[in-house]
N, C-alpha and C positions, 0 to 999 in steps of 0.2 A: 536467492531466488525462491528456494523453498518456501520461507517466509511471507515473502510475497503472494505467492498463489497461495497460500492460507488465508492471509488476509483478505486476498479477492475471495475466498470461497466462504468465509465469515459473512462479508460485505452480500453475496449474494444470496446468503440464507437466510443472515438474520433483518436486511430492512423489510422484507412485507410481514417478518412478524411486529416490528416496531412500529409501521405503520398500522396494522390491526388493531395493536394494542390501545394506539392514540382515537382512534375511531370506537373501539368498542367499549373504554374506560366509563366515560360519560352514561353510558345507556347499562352500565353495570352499577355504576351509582346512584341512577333512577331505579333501578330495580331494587338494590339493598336500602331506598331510601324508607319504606314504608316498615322494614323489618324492625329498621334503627329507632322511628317512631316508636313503634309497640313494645322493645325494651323501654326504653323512655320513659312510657305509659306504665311498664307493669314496673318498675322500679318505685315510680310515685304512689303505688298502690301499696305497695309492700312498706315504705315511710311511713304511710299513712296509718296501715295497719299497727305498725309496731311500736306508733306513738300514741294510739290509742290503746295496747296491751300497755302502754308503759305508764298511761296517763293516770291512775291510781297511785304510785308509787312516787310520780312527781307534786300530787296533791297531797298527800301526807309525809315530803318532806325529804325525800332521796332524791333521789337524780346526779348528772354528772357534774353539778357544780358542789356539792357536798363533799368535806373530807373528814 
């Protein structure tokens, strides 16, 4: 019996967190969506830059296909 009324007290605590969560997931992945862009963005920068540091070393003959 114990048991049981745990379970009902489970059941009545945890569904309007489960339904929050279902409601609020969407509009927290609109929110993280612009951040996710701007890593994205400064990743390609950071590429860009380091294959332009590297771009001297791959014109006279290094780089990673070299053993």
């Amino acid at each position: 019996m114990l048991k049981f009324l745990l379970w009902l007290l489970l059941l009545v605590v945890c569904w309007p967190l489960a339904i929050l969560a279902v409601l609020l997931w969407p509009l927290l992945w609109l929110i993280s969506l612009p951040f996710r862009l701007l890593g994205i963005m400064v990743e390609g920068v950071f590429a860009f830059l380091r294959s332009l540091v590297m771009l001297p070393a791959r014109v006279l003959g290094g780089g990673p296909g070299r053993t």
